[in-house]
C-alpha positions in Angstrom: 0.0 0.0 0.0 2.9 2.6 1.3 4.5 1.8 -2.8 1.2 2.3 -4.5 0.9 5.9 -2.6 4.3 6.4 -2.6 6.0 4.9 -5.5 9.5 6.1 -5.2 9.7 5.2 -0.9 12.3 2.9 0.6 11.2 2.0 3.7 14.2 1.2 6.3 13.6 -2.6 7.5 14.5 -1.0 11.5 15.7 2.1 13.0 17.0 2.2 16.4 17.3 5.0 18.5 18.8 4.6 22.1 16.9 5.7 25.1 19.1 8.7 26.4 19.2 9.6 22.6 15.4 10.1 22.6 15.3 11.5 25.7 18.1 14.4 24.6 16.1 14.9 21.2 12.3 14.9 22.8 13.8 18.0 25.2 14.9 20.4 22.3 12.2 18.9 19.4 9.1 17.2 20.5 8.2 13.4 19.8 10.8 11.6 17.9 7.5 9.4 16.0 6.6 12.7 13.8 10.1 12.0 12.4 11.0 8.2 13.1 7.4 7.5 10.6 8.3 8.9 7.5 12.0 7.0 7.6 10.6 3.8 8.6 8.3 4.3 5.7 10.4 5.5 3.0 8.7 9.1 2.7 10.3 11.9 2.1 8.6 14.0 4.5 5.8 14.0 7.5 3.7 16.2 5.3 3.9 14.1 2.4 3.1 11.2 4.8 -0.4 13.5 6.0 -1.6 13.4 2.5 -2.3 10.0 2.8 -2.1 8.6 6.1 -4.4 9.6 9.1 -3.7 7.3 11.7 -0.3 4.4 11.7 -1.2 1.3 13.8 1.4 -1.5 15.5 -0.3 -4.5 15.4 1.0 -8.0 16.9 1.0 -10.6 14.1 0.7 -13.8 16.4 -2.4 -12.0 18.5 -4.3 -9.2 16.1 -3.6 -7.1 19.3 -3.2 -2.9 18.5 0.6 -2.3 20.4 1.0 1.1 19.3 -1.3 3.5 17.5 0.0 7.0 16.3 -2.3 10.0 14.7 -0.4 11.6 11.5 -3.2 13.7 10.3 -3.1 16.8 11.8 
């Protein structure tokens, strides 16, 4: 689906990000997800990522179970 909106994405297969980094970056920026999304999904930008997407969910593929969800749309 991500290719079909966004042909020309490369989604990262991980991105790791240490707590204390996080921590540091959350003080001076604000919530690392607006800017962790649109690498993990290969999109240039958030806003580009808006146009589409309203809401990103983590779902458990052994249970069904929501883990995570995250509101792009403004």
């Amino acid at each position: 689906m991500i290719k079909g909106w966004f042909p020309d994405a490369h989604p990262a297969n991980n991105i790791f990000v240490a707590y204390d980094t996080k921590s540091d970056f959350e003080a001076y920026y604000g919530t690392l997800e607006s800017h962790i999304y649109p690498a993990l999904l290969g999109v240039e930008s958030n806003t580009d990522l808006r146009k589409k997407v309203n809401e990103i969910l983590f779902i458990d593929s052994q249970t069904g179970k929501v883990l995570h969800r995250h509101k792009v749309a403004a």
